[in-house]
C-alpha positions as CSV (number, residue, x, y, z in Angstrom):
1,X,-1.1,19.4,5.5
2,X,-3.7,21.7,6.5
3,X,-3.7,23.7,9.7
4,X,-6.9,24.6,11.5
5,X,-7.9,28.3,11.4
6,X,-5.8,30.9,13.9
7,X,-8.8,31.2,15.8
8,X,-9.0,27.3,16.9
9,X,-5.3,27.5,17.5
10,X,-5.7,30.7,20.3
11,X,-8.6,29.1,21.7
12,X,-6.6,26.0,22.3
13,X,-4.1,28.3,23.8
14,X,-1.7,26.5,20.8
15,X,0.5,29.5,19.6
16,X,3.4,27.9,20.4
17,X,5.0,25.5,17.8
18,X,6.6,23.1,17.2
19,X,10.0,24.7,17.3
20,X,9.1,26.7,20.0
21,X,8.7,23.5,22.3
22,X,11.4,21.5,21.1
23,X,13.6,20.5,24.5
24,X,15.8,22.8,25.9
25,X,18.8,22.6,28.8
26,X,15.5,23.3,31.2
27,X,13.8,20.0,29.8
28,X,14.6,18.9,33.4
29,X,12.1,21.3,34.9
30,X,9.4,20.3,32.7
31,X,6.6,18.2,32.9
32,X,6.7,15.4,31.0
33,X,3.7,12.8,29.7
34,X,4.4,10.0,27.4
35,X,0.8,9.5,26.0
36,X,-0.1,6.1,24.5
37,X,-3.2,5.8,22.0
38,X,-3.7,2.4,22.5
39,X,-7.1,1.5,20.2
40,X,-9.2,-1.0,20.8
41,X,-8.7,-4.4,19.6
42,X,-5.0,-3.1,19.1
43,X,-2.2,-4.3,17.3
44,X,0.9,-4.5,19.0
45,X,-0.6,-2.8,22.5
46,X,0.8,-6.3,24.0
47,X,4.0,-6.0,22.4
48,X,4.7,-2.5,23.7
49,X,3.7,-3.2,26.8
50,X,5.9,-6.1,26.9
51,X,8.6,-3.7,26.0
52,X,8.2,-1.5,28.6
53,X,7.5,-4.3,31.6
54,X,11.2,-5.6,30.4
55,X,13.0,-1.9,30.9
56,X,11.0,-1.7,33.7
57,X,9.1,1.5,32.6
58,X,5.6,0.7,33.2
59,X,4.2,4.2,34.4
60,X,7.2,6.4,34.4
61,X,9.7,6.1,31.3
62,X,13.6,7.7,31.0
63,X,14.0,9.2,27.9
64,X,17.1,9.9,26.8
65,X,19.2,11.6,23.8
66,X,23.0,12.6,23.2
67,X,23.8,13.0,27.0
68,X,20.4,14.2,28.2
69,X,17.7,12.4,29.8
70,X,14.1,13.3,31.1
71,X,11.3,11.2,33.0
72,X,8.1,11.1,31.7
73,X,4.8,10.0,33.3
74,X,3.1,7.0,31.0
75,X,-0.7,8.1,30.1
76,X,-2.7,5.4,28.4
77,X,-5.3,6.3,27.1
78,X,-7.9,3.5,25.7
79,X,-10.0,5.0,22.4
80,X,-6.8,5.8,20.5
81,X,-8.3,9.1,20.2
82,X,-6.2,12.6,20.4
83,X,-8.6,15.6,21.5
84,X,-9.4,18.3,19.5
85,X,-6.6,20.6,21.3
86,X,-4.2,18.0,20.7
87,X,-4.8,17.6,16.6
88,X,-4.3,21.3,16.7
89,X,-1.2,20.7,17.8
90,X,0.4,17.6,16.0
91,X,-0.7,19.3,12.9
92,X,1.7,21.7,13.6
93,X,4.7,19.2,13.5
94,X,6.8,19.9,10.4
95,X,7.0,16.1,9.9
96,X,3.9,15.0,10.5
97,X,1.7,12.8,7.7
98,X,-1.6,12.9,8.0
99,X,-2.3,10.5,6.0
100,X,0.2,8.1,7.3
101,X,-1.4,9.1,10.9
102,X,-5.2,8.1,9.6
103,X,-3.7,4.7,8.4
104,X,-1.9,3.8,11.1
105,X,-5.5,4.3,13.0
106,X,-7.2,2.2,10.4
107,X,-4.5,-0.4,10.5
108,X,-5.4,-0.2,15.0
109,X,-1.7,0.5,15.4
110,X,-0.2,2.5,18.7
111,X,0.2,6.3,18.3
112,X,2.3,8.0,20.7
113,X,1.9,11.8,21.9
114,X,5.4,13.4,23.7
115,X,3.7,16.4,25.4
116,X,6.0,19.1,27.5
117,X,3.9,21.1,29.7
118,X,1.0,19.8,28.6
119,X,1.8,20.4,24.8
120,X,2.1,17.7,22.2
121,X,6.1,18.1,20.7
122,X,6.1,15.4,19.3
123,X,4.0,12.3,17.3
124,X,3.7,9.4,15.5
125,X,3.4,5.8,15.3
126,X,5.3,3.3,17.6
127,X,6.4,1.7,14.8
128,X,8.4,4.6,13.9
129,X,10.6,3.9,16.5
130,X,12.8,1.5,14.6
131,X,13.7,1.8,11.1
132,X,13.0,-1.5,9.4
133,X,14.8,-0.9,6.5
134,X,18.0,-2.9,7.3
135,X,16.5,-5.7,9.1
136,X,16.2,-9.2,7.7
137,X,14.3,-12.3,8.6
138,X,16.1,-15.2,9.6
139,X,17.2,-17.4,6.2
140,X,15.6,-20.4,7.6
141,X,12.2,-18.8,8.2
142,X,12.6,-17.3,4.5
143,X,13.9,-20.5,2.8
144,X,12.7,-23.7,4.7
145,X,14.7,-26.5,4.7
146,X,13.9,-30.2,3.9
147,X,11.3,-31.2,6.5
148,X,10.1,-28.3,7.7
149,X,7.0,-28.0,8.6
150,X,4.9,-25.0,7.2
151,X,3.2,-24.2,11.1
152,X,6.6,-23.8,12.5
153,X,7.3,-21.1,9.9
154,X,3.9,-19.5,10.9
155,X,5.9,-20.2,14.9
156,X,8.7,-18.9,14.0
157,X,7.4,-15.8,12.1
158,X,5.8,-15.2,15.1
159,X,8.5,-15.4,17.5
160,X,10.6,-13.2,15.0
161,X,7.6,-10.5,15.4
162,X,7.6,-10.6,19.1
163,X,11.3,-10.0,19.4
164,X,12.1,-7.8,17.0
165,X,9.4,-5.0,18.5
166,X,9.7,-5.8,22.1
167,X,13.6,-4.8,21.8
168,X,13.4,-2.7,18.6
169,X,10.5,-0.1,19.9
170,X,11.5,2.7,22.4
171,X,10.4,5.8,23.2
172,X,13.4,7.6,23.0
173,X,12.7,8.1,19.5
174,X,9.8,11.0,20.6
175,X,12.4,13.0,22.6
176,X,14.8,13.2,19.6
177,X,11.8,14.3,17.1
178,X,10.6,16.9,20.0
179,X,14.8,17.8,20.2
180,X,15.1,17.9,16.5
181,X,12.2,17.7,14.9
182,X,14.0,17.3,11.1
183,X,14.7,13.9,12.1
184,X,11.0,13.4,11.4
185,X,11.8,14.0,8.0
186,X,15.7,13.0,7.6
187,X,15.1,9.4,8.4
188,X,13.7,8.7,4.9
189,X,13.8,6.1,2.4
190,X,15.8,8.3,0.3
191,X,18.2,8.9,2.6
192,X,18.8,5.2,3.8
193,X,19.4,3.9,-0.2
194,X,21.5,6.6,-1.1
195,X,23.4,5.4,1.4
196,X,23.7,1.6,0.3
197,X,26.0,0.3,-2.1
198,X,24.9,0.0,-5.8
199,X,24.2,-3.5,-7.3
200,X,25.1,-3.1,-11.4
201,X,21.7,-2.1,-13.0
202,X,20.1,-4.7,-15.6
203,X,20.0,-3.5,-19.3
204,X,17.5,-1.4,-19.8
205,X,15.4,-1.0,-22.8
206,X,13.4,2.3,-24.2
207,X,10.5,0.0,-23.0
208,X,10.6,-2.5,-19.9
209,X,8.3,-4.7,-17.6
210,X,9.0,-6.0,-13.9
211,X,6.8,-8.8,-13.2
212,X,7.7,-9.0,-9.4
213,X,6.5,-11.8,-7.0
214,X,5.6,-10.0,-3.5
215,X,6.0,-12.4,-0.9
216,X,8.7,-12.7,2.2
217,X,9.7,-15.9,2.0
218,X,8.3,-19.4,0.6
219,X,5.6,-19.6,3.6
220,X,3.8,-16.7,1.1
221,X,5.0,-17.1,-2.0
222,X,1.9,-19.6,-3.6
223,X,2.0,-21.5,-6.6
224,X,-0.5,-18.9,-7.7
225,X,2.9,-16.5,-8.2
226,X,4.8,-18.5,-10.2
227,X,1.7,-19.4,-12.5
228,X,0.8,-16.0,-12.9
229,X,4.0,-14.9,-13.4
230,X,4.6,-17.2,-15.8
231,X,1.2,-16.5,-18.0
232,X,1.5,-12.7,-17.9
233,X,4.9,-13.5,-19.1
234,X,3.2,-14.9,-22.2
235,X,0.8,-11.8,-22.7
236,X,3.4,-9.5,-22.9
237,X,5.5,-11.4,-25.2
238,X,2.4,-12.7,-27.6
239,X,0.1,-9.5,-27.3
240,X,2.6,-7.0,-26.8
241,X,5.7,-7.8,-28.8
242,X,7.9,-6.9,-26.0
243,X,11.5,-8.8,-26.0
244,X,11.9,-11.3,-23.1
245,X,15.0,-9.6,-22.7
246,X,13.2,-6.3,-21.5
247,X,11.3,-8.6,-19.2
248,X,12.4,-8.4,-15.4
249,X,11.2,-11.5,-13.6
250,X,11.4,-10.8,-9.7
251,X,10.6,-13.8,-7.7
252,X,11.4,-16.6,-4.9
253,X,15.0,-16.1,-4.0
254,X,16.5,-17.1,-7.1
255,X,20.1,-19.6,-6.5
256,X,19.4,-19.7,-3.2
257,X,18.9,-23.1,-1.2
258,X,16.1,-24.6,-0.1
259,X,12.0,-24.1,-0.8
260,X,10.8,-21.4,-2.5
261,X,7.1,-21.5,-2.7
262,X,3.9,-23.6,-0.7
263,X,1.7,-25.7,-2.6
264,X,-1.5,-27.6,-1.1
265,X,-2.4,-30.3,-3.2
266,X,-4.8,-33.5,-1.8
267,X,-2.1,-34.8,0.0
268,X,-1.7,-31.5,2.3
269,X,0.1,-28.5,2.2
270,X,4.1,-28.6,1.6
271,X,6.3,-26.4,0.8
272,X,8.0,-26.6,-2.6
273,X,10.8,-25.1,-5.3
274,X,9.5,-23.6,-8.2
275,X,12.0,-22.3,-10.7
276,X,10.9,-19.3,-13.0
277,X,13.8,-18.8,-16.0
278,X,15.7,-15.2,-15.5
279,X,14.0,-14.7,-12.2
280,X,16.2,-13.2,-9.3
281,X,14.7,-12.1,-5.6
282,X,12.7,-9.0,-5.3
283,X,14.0,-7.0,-2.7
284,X,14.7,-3.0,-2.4
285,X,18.2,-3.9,-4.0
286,X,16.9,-5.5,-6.9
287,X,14.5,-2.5,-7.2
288,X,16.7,0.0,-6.9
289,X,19.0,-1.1,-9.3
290,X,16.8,-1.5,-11.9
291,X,15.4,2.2,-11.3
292,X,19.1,3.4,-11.6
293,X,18.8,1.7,-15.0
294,X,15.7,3.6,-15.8
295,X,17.4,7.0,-14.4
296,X,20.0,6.1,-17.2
297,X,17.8,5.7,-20.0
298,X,15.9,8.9,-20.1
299,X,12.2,8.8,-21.6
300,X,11.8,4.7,-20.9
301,X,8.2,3.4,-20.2
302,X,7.7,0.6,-18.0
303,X,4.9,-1.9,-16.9
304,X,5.4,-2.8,-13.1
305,X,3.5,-5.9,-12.7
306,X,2.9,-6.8,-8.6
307,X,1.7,-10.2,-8.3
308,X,1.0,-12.0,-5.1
309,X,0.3,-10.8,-1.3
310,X,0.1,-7.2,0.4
311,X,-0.5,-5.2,3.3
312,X,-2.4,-1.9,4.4
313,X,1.9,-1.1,5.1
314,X,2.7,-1.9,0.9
315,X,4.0,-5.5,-0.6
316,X,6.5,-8.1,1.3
317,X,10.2,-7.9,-0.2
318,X,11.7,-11.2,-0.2
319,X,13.3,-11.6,3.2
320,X,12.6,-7.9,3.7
321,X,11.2,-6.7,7.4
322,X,10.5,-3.5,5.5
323,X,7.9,-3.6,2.9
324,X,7.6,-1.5,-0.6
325,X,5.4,1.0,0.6
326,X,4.2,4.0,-0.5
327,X,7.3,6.1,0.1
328,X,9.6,3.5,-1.1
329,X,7.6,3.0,-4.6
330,X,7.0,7.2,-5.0
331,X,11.0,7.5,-4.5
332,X,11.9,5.0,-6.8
333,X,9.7,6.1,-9.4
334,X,11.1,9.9,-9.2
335,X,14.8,8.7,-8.5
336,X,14.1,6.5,-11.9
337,X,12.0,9.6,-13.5
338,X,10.8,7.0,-16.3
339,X,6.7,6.8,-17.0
340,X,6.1,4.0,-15.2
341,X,2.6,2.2,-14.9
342,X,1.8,-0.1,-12.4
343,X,-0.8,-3.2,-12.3
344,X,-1.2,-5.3,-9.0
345,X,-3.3,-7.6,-7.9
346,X,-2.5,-7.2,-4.5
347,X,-4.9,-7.2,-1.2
348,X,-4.6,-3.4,-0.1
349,X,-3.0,-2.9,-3.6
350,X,-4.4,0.7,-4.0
351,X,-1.6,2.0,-1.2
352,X,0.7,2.3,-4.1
353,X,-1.9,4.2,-6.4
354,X,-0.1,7.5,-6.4
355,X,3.6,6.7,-6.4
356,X,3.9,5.9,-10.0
357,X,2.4,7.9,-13.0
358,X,-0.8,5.9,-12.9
359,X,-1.6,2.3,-11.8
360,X,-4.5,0.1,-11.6
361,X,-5.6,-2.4,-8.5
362,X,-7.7,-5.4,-7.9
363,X,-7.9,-3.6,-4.4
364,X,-8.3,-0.1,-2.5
365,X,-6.1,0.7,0.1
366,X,-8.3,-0.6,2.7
367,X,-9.9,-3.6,1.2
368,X,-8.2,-7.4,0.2
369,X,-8.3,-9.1,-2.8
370,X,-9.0,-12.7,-4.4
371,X,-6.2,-14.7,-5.6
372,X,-3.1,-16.1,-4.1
373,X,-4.4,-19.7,-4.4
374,X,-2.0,-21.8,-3.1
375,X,-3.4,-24.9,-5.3
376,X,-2.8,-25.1,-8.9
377,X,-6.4,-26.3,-9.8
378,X,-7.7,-23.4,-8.2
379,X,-5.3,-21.0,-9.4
380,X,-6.5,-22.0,-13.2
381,X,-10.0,-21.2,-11.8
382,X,-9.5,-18.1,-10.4
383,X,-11.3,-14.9,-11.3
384,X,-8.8,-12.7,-9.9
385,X,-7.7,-9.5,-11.0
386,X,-4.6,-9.9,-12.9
387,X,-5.9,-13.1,-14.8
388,X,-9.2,-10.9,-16.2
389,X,-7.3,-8.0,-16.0
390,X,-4.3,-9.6,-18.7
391,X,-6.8,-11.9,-20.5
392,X,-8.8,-8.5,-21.6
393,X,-5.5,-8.3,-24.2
394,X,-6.5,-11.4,-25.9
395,X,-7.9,-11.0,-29.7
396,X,-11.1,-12.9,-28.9
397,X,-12.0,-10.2,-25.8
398,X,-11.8,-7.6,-28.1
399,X,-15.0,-7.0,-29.2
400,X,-16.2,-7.0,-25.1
401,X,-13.1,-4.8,-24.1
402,X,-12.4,-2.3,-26.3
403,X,-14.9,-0.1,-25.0
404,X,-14.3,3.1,-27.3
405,X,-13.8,1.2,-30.3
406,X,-10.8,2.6,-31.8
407,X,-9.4,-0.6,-32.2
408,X,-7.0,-1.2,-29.1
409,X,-7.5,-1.9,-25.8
410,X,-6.1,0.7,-23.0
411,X,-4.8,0.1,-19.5
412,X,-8.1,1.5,-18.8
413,X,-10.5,-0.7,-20.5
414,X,-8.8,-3.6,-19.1
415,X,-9.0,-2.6,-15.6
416,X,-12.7,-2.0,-16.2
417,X,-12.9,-5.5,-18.0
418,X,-11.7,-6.9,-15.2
419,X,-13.7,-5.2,-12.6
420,X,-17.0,-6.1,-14.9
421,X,-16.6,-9.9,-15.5
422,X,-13.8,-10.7,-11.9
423,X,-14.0,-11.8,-8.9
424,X,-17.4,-10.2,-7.6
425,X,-15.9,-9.7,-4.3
426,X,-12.8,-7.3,-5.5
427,X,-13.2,-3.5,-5.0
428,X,-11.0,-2.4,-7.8
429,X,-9.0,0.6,-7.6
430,X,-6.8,3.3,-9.5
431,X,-4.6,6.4,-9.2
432,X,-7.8,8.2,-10.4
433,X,-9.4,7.0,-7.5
434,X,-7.5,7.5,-4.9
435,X,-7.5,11.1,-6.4
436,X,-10.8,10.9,-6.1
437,X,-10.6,10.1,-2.3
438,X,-8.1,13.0,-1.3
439,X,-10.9,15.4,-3.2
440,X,-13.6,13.5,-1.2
441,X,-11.6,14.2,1.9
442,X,-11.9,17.7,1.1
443,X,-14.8,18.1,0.4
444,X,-17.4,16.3,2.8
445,X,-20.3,17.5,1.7
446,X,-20.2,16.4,-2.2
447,X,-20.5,13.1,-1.0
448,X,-24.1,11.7,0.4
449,X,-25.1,8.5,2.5
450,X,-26.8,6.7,-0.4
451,X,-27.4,7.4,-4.0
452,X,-30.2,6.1,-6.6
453,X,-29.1,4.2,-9.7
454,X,-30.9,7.1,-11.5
455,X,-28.9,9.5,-9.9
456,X,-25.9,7.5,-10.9
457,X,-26.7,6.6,-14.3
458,X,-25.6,10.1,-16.2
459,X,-22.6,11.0,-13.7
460,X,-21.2,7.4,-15.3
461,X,-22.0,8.1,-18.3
462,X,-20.4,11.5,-18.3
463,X,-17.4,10.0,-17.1
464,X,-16.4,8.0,-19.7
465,X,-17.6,4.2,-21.6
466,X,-15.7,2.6,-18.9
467,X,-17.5,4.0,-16.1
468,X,-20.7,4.2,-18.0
469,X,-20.8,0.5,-19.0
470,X,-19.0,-1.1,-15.5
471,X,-22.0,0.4,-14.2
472,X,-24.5,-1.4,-16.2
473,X,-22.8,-4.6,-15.7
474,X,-22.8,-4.2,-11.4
475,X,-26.5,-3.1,-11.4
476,X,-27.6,-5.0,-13.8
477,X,-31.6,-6.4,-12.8
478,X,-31.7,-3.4,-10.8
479,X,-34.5,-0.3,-10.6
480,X,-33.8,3.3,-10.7
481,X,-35.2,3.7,-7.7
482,X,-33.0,1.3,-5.9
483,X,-30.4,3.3,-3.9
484,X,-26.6,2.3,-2.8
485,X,-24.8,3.6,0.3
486,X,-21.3,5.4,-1.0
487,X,-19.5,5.3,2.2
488,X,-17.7,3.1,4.7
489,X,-16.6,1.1,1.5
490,X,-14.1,-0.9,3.7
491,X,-16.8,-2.1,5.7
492,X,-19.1,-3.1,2.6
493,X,-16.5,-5.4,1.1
494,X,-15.6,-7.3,4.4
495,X,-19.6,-7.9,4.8
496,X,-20.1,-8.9,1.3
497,X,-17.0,-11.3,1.1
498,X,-18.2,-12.9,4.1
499,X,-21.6,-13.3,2.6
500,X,-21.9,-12.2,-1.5
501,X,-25.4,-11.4,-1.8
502,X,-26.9,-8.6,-3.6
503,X,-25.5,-5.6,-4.7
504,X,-21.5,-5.6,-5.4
505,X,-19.4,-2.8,-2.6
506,X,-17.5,-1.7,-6.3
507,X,-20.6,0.5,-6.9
508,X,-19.9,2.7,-4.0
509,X,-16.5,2.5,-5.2
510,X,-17.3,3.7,-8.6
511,X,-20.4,6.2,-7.4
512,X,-17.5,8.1,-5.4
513,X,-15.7,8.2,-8.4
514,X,-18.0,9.7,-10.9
515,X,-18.9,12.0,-8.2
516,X,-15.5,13.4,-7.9
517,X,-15.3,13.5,-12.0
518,X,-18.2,15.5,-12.1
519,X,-17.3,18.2,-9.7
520,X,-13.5,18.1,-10.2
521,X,-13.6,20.4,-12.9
522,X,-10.6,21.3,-16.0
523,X,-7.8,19.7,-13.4
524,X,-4.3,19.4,-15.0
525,X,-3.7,16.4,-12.9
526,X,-6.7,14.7,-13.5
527,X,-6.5,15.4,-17.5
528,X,-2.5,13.5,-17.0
529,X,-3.9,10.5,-15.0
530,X,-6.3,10.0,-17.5
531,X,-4.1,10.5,-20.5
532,X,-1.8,7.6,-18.8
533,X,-4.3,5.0,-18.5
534,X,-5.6,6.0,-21.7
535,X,-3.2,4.1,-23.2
536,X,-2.9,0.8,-25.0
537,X,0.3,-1.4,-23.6
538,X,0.8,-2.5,-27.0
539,X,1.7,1.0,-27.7
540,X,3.3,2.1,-24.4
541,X,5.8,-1.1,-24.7
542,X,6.7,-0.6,-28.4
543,X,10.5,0.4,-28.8
């Protein structure tokens, strides 16, 4: 977090901070606002509103906390916009995330601004409100039963949603941050698991894979999953030489009655049970105890494998309201403190790109993904990112793969194989990139509207084979002359997937990467992300 310079803060007559306008026995001779960014085309602004009209609190609202209660006037303000004097002043919460704020934004989610006096003491997301972390979608809506019909899931999903914030979200929560504002930091992941009981950890191996299924129930758990699953599976074993036995299948919810997955075949869509050997439920249980396992075996490498559906939030756990997000996934791989390497294939995958100690994504953080097929036909003819990705391993793609030519094939060159000859509509992704974005972030001005293929050409080339040759393959029939814009990539891919023609978004993808790697200089960080990918998984799984 970076605050403004002391200057903006006197101007905006924002000494004070946070601590210094945290509620005090005079709270009741303040003047209280309750502001609600509310953006447009906003998700949830119905919900919360909903909420309110039900405790009837629709322009005043009674907060309360541990015996003490206040009245605040309700501001909404249509935009979702906070004012210069009011950044200056939520970046002065000790808790506050900007990054989690931006996404929230992006994502068109509620923001909420507690202000005493006219002072912001306190911020954050609606959603913040409740912790998710213990709730659980009904067992019927996660496991149909015989002759259930798969639009009165999508019903009864909805009905679930509806509920569960309309009498979950309150704004109480913002008078305890502005009360005790290390609440915005104590109501962590970390501190909810350490809490839980402890399921027995799996054996664990100096080398490991998890091959985890990300869906909440059946209603998103495709046959794509289980056929994925199932053909990885096969990579790892045949290419790799890992042991089954160091192979953690997470997926569907394992004894458990009832369907497990949705198939459409000619005859419709249905939902179906589809068995994968070994396989038990991924939830933040299952996780957990098999990062307790890695925490036991110091030194162990491991391939996490996310295969299925995802969300700007992280990946569905099965039955899970909560989803592995960032902060779950980061903890987990420092609780665990094994080297742990991540491929997904998951829409919004990227989220996850810094949490382990590298990982690579048919999908930025903003942007979705092909694949999920819920027919079997289609899954076998998908170009999606874990198929090319995994198939890139193969003896006969060696020649087109191994990009250095030392004889192996490295996490890298597979992501790059798989960006090169996939789905032309995937914006591929990587911990180096998203390291590229924070650097971006900082530095504005290294990053122009639109650059020329000619400009482009020796940055690539100066970052590495991969780089250099992915950019020959997406420009390919293309002039020097011709020029690409390198921002709003977001936007880029939702045009081009709703109408692929010409030019592929990934170039402004990779143009903001070879940027950064030409300015970013002799960075430790950098020089260990690269390292990581740098390897060959036949080599990072042996035992």
């Amino acid at each position: 977090m970076k605050l403004r310079p002391l200057i903006a803060l006197l101007l905006a007559g924002a000494l004070t901070t946070a601590a210094l306008h945290a509620a005090t026995p005079a709270d009741t001779e303040s003047t209280w606002t309750i502001t609600l960014l509310k953006p447009r085309d906003c998700g949830g602004c119905s919900l919360l509103e909903e909420s309110l009209k039900r405790r009837g609190m629709v322009q005043t609202v009674t907060l309360s906390d541990s015996g003490t209660s206040i009245t605040a006037r309700v501001e909404r303000r249509v935009g979702g916009d906070a004012s210069p004097v009011e950044w200056d002043e939520i970046r002065q919460l000790p808790y506050f995330d900007e990054a989690a704020w931006r996404r929230t934004a992006s994502e068109r989610g509620v923001q909420v601004l507690l202000k005493r006096d006219g002072h912001v003491v306190a911020a954050g997301p609606i959603t913040d409100s409740v912790d998710p972390h213990d709730a659980k979608f009904p067992l019927d809506l996660t496991v149909p039963l015989d002759g259930v019909e798969p639009g009165n899931i999508v019903d009864g999903y909805n009905g679930f949603w509806q509920q569960y914030f309309v009498e979950g979200w309150n704004l109480d929560w913002f008078y305890r941050l502005a009360r005790t504002p290390q609440l915005g930091k104590g109501r962590r992941f970390a501190d909810w698991v350490m809490q839980r009981p402890r399921r027995t950890p799996p054996p664990i191996g100096n080398t490991n894979a998890v091959l985890a299924s990300t869906a909440r129930g059946a209603f998103d758990n495709p046959v794509f999953n289980a056929i994925r699953t199932e053909q990885i599976e096969g990579v790892l074993v045949e290419q790799f030489g890992l042991d089954r036995a160091r192979i953690q299948v997470r997926y569907g919810a394992g004894a458990a009655r009832g369907y497990n997955a949705i198939e459409t075949t000619t005859s419709g869509t249905r939902f179906v049970h589809r068995d994968l050997p070994r396989s038990q439920p991924l939830t933040i249980d299952s996780l957990t105890a098999f990062f307790d396992g890695v925490k036991s075996r110091p030194g162990s490498r491991n391939l996490l494998v996310m295969i299925g559906h995802g969300g700007p939030d992280g990946a569905p756990l099965w039955g899970e309201v909560a989803p592995l997000g960032f902060e779950e996934m980061q903890w987990l791989h420092q609780h665990g403190g094994g080297d742990d390497v991540m491929v997904s294939g998951n829409c919004f995958g990227g989220v996850l790109a810094q949490a382990v100690s590298c990982g690579f994504y048919g999908a930025r953080p903003d942007v979705v993904a092909t694949g999920c097929q819920t027919n079997a036909r289609e899954v076998e003819e998908s170009a999606d990112y874990l198929r090319v990705y995994f198939e890139a391993f193969l003896p006969e793609k060696r020649a087109q793969t191994d990009l250095n030519h030392d004889g192996k094939v490295s996490f890298e060159e597979a992501h790059w194989h798989a960006t090169r000859f996939g789905d032309d509509r995937n914006v591929t992704y990587s911990t180096v990139d998203a390291m590229a974005e924070d650097w971006l972030q900082r530095h504005p001005d290294a990053l122009p509207e639109e650059i020329s293929l000619a400009e482009l050409q020796p940055l690539a080339a100066a970052a590495g084979p991969g780089e250099a040759e992915a950019l020959k393959t997406l420009t390919r029939g293309l002039v020097g002359s011709h020029r690409f814009p390198v921002k709003d990539v977001a936007k880029q891919a939702e045009r081009y997937t709703a109408s692929p023609t010409g030019p592929r978004p990934m170039i402004a993808q990779l143009a903001r990467r070879v940027i950064y790697l030409s300015r970013a200089g002799a960075d430790p960080a950098l020089a260990a992300t690269r390292a990581c990918g740098a390897r060959s998984p036949t080599e990072f799984l042996k035992p």
